[in-house]
C-alpha positions as CSV (number, residue, x, y, z in Angstrom):
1,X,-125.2,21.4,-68.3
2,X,-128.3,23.7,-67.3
3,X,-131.8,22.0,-66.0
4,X,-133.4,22.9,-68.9
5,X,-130.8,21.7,-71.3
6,X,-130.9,18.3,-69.4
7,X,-135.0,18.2,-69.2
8,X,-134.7,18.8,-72.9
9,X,-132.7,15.7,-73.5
10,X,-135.1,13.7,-71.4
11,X,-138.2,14.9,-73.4
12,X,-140.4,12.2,-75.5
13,X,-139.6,13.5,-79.2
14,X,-141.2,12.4,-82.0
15,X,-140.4,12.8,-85.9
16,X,-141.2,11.8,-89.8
17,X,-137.8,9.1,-90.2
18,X,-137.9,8.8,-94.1
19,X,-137.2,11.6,-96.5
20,X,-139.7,14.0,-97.9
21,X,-141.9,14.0,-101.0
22,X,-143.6,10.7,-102.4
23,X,-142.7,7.1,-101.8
24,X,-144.2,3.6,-100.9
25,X,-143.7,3.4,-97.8
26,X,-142.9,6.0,-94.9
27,X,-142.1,5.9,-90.7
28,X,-143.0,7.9,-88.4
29,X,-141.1,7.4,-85.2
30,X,-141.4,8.4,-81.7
31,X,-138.5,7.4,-78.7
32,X,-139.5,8.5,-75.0
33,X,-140.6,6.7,-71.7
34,X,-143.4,4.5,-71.2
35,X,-144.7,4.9,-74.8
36,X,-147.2,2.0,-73.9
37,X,-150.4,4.8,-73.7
38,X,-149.4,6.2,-76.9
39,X,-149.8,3.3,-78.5
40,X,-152.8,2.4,-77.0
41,X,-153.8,5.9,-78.4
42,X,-152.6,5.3,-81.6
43,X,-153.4,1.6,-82.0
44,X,-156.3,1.0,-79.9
45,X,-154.3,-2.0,-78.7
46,X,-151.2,-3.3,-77.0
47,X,-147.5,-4.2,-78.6
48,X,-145.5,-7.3,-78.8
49,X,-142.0,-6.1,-78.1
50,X,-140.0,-5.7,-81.2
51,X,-142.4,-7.8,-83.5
52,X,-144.2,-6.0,-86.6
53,X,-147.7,-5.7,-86.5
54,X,-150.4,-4.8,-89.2
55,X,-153.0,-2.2,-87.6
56,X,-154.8,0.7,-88.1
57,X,-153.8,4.0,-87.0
58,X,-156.5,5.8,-85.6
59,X,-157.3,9.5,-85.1
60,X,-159.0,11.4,-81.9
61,X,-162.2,9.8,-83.2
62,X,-161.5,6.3,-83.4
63,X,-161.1,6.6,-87.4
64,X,-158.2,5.2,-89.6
65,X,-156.1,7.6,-90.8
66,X,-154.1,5.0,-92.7
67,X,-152.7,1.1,-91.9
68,X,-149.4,0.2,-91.7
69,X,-147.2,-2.0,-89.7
70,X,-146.3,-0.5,-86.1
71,X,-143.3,-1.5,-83.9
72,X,-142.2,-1.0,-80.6
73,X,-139.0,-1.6,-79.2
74,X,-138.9,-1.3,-75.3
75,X,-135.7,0.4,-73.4
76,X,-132.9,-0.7,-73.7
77,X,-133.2,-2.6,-76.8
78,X,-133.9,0.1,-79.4
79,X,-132.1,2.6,-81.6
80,X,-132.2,5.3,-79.0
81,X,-132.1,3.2,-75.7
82,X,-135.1,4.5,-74.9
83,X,-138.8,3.0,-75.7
84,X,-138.9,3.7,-79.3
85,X,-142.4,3.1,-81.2
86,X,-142.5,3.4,-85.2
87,X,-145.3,3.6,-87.4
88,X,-144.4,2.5,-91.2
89,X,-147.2,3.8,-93.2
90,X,-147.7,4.5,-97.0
91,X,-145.4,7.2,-98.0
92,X,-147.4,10.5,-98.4
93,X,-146.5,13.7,-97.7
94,X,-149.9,14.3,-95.8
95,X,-150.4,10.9,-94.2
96,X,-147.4,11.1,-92.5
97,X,-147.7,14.6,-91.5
98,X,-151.6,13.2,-90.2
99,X,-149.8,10.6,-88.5
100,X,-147.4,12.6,-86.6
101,X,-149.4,15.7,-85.7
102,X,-151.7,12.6,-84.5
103,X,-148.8,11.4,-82.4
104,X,-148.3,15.1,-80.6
105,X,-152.1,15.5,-80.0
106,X,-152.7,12.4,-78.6
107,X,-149.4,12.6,-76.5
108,X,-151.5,15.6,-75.1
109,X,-154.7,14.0,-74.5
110,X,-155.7,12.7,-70.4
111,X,-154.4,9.3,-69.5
112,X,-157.7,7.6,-68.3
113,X,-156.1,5.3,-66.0
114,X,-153.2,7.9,-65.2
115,X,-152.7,9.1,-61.3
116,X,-152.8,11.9,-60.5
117,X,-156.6,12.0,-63.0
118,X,-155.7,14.1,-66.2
119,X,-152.3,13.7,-66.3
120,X,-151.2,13.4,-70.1
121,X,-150.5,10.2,-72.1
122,X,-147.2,10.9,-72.9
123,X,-146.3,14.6,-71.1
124,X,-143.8,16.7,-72.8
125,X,-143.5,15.1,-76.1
126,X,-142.1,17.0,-78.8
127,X,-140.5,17.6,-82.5
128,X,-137.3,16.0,-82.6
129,X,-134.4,18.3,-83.3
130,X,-131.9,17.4,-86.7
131,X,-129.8,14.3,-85.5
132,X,-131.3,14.0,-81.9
133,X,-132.4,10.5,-82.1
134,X,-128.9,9.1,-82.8
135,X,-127.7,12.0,-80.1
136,X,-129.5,10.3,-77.5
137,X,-128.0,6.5,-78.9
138,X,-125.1,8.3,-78.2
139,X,-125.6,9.8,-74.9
140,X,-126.8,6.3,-74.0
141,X,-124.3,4.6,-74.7
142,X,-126.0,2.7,-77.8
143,X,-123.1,4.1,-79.6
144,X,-120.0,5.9,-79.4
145,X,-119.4,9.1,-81.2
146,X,-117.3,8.3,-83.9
147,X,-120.0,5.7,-84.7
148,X,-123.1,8.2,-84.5
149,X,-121.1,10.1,-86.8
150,X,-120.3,7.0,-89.2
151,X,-124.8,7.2,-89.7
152,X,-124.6,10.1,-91.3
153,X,-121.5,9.7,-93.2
154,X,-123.1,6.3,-94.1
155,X,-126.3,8.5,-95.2
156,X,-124.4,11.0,-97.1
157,X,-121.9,8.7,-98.9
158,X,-120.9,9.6,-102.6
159,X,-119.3,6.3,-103.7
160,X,-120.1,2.8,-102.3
161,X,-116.4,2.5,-101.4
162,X,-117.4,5.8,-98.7
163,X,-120.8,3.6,-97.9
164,X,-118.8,0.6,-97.3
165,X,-116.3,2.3,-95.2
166,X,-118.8,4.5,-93.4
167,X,-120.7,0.6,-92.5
168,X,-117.4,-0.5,-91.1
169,X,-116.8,2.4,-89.0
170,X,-120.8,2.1,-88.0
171,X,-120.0,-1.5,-87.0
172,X,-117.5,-0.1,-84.4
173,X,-114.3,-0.6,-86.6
174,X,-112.2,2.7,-86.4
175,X,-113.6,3.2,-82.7
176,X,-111.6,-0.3,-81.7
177,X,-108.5,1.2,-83.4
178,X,-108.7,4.3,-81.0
179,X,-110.0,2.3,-77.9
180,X,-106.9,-0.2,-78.6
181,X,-104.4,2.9,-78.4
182,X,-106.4,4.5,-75.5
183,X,-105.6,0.9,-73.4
184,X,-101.7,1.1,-74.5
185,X,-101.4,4.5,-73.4
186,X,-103.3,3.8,-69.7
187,X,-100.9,1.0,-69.3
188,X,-97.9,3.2,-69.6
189,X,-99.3,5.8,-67.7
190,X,-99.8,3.5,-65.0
191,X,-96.6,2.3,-64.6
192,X,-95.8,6.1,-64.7
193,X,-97.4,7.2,-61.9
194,X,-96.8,4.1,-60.1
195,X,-93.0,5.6,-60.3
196,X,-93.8,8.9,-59.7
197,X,-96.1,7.6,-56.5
198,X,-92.8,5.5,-55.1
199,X,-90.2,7.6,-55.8
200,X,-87.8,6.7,-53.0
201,X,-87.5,2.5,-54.5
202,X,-84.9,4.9,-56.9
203,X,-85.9,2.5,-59.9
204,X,-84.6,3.6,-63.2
205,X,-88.1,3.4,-64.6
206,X,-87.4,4.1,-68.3
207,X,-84.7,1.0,-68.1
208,X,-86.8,-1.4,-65.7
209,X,-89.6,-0.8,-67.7
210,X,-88.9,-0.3,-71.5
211,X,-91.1,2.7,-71.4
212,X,-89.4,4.0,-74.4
213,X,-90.1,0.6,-76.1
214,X,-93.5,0.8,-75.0
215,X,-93.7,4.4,-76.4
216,X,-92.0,3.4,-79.5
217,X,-94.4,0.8,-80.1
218,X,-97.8,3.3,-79.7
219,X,-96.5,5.9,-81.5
220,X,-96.0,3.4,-84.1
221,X,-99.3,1.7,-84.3
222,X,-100.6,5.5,-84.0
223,X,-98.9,6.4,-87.0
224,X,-100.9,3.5,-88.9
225,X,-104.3,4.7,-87.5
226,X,-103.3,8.0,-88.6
227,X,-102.8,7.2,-92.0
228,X,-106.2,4.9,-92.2
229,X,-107.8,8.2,-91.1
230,X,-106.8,10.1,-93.3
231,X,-107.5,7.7,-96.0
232,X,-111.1,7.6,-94.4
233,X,-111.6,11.2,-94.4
234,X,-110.8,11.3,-98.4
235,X,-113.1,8.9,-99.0
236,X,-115.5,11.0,-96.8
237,X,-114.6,14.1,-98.1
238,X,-113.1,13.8,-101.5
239,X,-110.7,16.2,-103.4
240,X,-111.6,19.8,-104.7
241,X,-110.4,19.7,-108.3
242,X,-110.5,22.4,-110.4
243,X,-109.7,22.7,-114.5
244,X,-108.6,25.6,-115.3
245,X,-107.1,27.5,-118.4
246,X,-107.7,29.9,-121.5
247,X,-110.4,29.7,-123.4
248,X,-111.0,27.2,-125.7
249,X,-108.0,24.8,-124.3
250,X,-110.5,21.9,-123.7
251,X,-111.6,22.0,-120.0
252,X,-115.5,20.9,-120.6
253,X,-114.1,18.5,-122.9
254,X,-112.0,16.9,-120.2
255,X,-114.7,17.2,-117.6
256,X,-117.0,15.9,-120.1
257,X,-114.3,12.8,-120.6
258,X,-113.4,12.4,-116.8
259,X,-117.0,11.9,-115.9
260,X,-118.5,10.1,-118.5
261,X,-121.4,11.8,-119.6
262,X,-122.2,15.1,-121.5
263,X,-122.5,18.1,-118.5
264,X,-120.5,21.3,-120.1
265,X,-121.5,22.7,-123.4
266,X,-118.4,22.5,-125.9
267,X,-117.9,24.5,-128.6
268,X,-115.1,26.0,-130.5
269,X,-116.1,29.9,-129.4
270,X,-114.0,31.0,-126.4
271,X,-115.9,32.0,-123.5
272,X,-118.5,29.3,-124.0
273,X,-118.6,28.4,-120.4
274,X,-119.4,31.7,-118.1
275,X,-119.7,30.0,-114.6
276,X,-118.5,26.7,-113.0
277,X,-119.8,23.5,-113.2
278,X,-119.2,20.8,-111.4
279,X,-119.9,17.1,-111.0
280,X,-118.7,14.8,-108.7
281,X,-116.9,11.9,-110.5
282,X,-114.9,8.9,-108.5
283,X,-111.9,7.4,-108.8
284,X,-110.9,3.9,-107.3
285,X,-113.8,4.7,-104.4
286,X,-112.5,8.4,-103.8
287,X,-114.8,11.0,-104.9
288,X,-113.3,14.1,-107.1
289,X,-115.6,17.5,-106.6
290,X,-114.5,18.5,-110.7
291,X,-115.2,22.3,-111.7
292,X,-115.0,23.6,-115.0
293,X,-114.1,26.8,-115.0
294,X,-114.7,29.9,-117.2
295,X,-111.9,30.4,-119.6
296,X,-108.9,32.4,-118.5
297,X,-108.2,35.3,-120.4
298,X,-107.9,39.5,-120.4
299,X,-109.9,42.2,-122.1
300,X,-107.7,42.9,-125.4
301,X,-109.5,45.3,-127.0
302,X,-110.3,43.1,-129.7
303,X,-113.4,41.5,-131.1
304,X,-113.5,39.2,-128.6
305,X,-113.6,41.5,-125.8
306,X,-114.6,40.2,-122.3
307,X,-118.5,41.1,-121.5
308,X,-119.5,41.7,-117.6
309,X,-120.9,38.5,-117.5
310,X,-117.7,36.7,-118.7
311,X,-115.8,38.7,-116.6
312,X,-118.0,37.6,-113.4
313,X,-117.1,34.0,-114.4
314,X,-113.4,34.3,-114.6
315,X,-113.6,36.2,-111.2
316,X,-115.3,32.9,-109.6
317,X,-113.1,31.0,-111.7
318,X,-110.4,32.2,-109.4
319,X,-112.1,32.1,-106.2
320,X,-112.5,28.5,-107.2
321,X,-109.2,28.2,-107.6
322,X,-107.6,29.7,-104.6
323,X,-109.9,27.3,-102.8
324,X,-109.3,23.9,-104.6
325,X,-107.0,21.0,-103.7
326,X,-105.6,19.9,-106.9
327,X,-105.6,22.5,-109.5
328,X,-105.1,21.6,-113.3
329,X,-103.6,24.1,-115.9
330,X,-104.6,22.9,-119.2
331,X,-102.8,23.7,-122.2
332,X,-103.4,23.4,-125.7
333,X,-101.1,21.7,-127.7
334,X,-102.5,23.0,-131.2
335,X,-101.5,26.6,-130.5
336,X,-98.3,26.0,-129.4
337,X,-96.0,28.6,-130.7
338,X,-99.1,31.0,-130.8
339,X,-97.5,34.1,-129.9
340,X,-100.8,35.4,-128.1
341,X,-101.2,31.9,-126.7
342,X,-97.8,31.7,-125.5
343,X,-97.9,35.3,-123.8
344,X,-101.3,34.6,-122.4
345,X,-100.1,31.3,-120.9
346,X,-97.3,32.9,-119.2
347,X,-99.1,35.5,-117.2
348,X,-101.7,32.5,-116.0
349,X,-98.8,30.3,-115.1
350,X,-97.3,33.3,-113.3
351,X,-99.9,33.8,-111.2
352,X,-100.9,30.2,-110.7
353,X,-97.2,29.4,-109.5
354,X,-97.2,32.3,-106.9
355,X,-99.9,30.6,-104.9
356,X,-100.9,27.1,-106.6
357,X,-97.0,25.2,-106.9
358,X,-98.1,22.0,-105.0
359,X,-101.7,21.7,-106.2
360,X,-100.6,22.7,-109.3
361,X,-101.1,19.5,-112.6
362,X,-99.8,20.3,-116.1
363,X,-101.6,19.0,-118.9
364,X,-101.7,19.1,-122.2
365,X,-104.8,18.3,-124.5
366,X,-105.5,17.8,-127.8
367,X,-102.7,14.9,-128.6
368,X,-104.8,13.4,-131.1
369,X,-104.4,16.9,-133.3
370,X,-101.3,17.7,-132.7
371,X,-100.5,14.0,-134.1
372,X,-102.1,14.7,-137.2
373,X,-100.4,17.7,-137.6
374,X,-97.4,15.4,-138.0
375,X,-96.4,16.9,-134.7
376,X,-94.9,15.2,-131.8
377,X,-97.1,16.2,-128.4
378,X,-94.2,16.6,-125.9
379,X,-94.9,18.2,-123.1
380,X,-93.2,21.7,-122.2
381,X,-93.3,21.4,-118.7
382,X,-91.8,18.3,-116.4
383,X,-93.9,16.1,-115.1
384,X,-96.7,17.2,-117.5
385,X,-99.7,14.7,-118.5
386,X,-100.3,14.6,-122.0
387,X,-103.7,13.6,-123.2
388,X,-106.6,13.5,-125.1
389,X,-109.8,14.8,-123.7
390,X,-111.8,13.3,-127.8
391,X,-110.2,9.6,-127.7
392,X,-109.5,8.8,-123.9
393,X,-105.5,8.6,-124.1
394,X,-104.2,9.5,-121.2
395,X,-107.3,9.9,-118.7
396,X,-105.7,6.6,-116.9
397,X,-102.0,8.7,-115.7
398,X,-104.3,11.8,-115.2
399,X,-106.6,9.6,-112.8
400,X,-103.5,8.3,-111.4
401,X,-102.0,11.5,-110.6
402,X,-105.1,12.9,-109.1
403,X,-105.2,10.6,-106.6
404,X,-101.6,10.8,-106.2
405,X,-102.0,14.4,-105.3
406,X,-104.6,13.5,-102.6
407,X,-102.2,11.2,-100.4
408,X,-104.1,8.4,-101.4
409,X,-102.4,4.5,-101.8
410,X,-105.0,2.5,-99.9
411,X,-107.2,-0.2,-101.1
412,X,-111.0,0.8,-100.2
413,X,-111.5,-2.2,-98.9
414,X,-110.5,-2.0,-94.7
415,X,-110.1,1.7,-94.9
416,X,-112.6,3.1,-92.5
417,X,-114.3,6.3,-93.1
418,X,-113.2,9.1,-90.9
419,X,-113.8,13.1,-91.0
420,X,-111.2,15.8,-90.2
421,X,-112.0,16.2,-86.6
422,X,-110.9,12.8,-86.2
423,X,-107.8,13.5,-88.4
424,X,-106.5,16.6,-86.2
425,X,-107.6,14.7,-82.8
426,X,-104.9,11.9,-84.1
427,X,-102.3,14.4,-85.1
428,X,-102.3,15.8,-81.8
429,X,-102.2,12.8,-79.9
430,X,-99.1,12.3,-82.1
431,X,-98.0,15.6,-81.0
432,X,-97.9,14.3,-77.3
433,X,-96.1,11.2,-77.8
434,X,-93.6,13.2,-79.5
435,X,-93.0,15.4,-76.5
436,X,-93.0,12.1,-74.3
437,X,-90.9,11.0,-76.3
438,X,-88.7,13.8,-76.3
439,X,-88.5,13.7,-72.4
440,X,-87.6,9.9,-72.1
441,X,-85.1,10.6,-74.4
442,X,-83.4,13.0,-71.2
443,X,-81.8,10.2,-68.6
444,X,-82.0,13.1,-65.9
445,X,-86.2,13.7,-67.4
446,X,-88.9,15.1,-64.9
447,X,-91.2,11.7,-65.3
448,X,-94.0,14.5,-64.1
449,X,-93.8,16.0,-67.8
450,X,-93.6,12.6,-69.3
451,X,-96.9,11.6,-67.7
452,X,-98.9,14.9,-68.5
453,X,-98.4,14.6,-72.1
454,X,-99.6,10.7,-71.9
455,X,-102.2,12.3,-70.5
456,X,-103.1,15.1,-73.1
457,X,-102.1,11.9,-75.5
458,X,-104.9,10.0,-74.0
459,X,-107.5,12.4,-73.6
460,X,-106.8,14.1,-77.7
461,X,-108.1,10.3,-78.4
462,X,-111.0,9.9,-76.3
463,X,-112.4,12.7,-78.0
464,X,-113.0,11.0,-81.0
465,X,-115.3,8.7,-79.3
466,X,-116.5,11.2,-76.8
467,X,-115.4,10.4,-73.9
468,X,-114.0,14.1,-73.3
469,X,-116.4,16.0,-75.5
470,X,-118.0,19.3,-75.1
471,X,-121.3,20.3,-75.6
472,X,-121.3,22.3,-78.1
473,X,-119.1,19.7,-80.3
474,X,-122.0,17.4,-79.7
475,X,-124.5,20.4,-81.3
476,X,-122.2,21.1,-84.1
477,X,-121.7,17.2,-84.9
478,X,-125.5,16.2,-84.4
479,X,-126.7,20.0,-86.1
480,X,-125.9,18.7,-89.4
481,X,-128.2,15.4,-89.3
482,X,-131.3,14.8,-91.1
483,X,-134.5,15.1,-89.0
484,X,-136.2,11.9,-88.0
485,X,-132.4,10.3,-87.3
């Protein structure tokens, strides 16, 4: 790391914590060195540690610019590790931006009692950068990565099963998982290179020492972490789900049904919806990204021939299939035997079944018509969901199958949240045990390969944590963080 990167990291920064417009109440926070002339600045008085206390704040004149409570949490003890001062004042837009530009001015502003005479109150102090407060818990050891991550995914959470989950990863959870592997792994290696150090004792070390047993045993417990992880990461995440189909089949209907509330427009005119909509609906805790899709259908020459903008939204409608997770083909079963229909349904199966097989769901809608048409609604394709987008019958096997598609089987409750770099940082550690495995397998096996994939095993896991992590991981991860946390 370069002297200015590491300078920067030491700065006093200083930020509005709460989120902008209007509200009641809102914090200003500042974390640094020696914030105690600051606050004598600010406050025109000295803090109890870690105690709230009702004050003024006070401009360069002596004047309030509001009163709040103000709290300052000395190093170590704080959020940061650092000193850590926060002013929670009413919760306008202006006061707090009075309050912090107050902050930066009279960080500026001579020390009276400072040596050498001038020197600033609080030299250096700056804007904080998106996410550098709970960068510098992290780089101090007030948390470990996978935990600073866990704040925003807390922060960002869809359902409260992804909150919940995000809390228990916060609290350290799905970081005592990995450190628990991490110490099963060391041990092994150890005994490892203690054979590989004394190689002339001759002792059959896979034998002697039930390596494989031992290996067995991790890739084992790993295979469970893995699977909590990537239960996490759905709840983090969610699935892409996209409804697709002709015209007219029932997709806003179904959205409409799925999620409760009236978002599409229906109507019996084909083409009614010209460009997606989504919403983000939940299903036993795991949140379903939904998109409605413009109607799938060609230019026929007839009266109902496609406008620019309707062709626009069956382009996108595309896109968004190509890119979902789970896509479903909707049918209608009140124009089966539609010659037009039929064709038309063909050539968007065609195409959905070169590219789509595994994501693809088959269901039908309209049951409740078709039954009184005296009709039975069977389902033309195996495995198809029949239901009812008007009366609700058979949402509950669509839900089910939804989340069947996704992988998921876990109860919410226990499941910790994790994200995909966590997911792929498992799978590779599993990667390595496979090759140890692999070698310990050989009787005649070079116990130098065995121990530099326990290695690579062990160090594919501290980087969930961070205790192998590159800079510019630590930018990307920390980049997408609110301001002020």
């Amino acid at each position: 790391m370069s002297h200015a990167a590491l300078a920067r990291q030491t700065d006093p920064i200083a930020a509005i914590a709460t989120a902008p417009g209007r509200g009641a109440v809102g914090i200003v926070r500042v974390s640094g060195r020696g914030l105690e002339p600051l606050i004598q600045a600010l406050c025109a008085r000295a803090l109890p540690a870690r105690q709230a206390v009702y004050t003024a704040f006070l401009d360069a004149a002596g004047q309030p610019i509001d009163q709040g409570l103000a709290l300052h949490f000395p190093a170590p003890h704080s959020y940061t590790g650092e000193d850590v001062l926060e002013l929670q004042a009413h919760g306008g837009p202006v006061v707090l931006q009075l309050l912090l530009a107050r902050c930066l001015e009279a960080a500026a502003e001579p020390h009276p009692d400072a040596q050498p005479p001038g020197a600033a109150r609080l030299p250096g102090l700056r804007l904080a950068e998106p996410g550098e407060f709970t960068r510098r818990a992290f780089l101090n050891d007030k948390l470990d990565l996978a935990q600073a991550e866990a704040v925003a995914d807390l922060i960002d959470a869809s359902t409260e099963a992804a909150a919940r989950s995000a809390g228990r990863s916060l609290a350290g959870a799905f970081s005592r998982e990995v450190e628990a592997l991490r110490q099963r792994i060391v041990e092994l290696r150890m005994l490892v290179e203690a054979t590989l150090d004394f190689p002339e004792e001759e002792i059959d070390f896979l034998e002697q020492a039930d390596a494989r047993g031992k290996l067995a045993a991790i890739e084992a417990a790993l295979d469970r972490v893995l699977d909590r992880a990537h239960q996490g990461a759905l709840l983090r995440e969610g699935l892409r789900v996209v409804l697709a189909g002709q015209p007219n089949v029932g997709k806003s209907s179904l959205l409409n049904a799925l999620a409760g509330a009236e978002l599409a427009i229906v109507t019996p005119i084909p083409g009614t919806t010209r460009d997606k909509v989504s919403e983000t609906i939940q299903i036993e805790g795991v949140p379903l990204h939904v998109i409605d899709t413009a109607g799938l259908r060609e230019d026929d020459g007839d009266a109902r021939a496609i406008d620019e903008v309707e062709r626009i939204g069956i382009q996108r409608s595309w896109q968004a299939i190509a890119e979902a997770d789970a896509v479903i083909f909707l049918h209608d079963l009140t124009r089966r035997g539609q010659a037009d229909y039929e064709a038309a349904e063909a050539r968007i199966a065609e195409r959905l079944h070169l590219d789509q097989a595994e994501r693809l769901i088959h269901v039908h809608n309209k049951s409740d018509a078709r039954a009184q048409a005296q009709s039975p609604p069977e389902a033309a394709t195996a495995g198809a969901i029949v239901v009812s987008a008007r009366t609700g019958d058979g949402l509950e096997a669509l839900r089910r199958a939804l989340l069947e598609r996704a992988g998921w089987h876990a109860s919410p409750e226990g499941v910790t949240i994790a994200r995909r770099r966590h997911v792929l940082a498992l799978q590779r550690t599993r990667q390595h045990l496979q090759a140890a495995s692999d070698h310990a397998r050989q009787r005649d096996t070079a116990l130098d390969l065995f121990a530099e994939e326990l290695r690579l095993a062990h160090d594919a896991l501290g980087e969930i944590t961070g205790v192998f992590t590159p800079d510019d991981l630590l930018g990307a991860i920390f980049g997408h963080f609110c301001i002020g946390k």
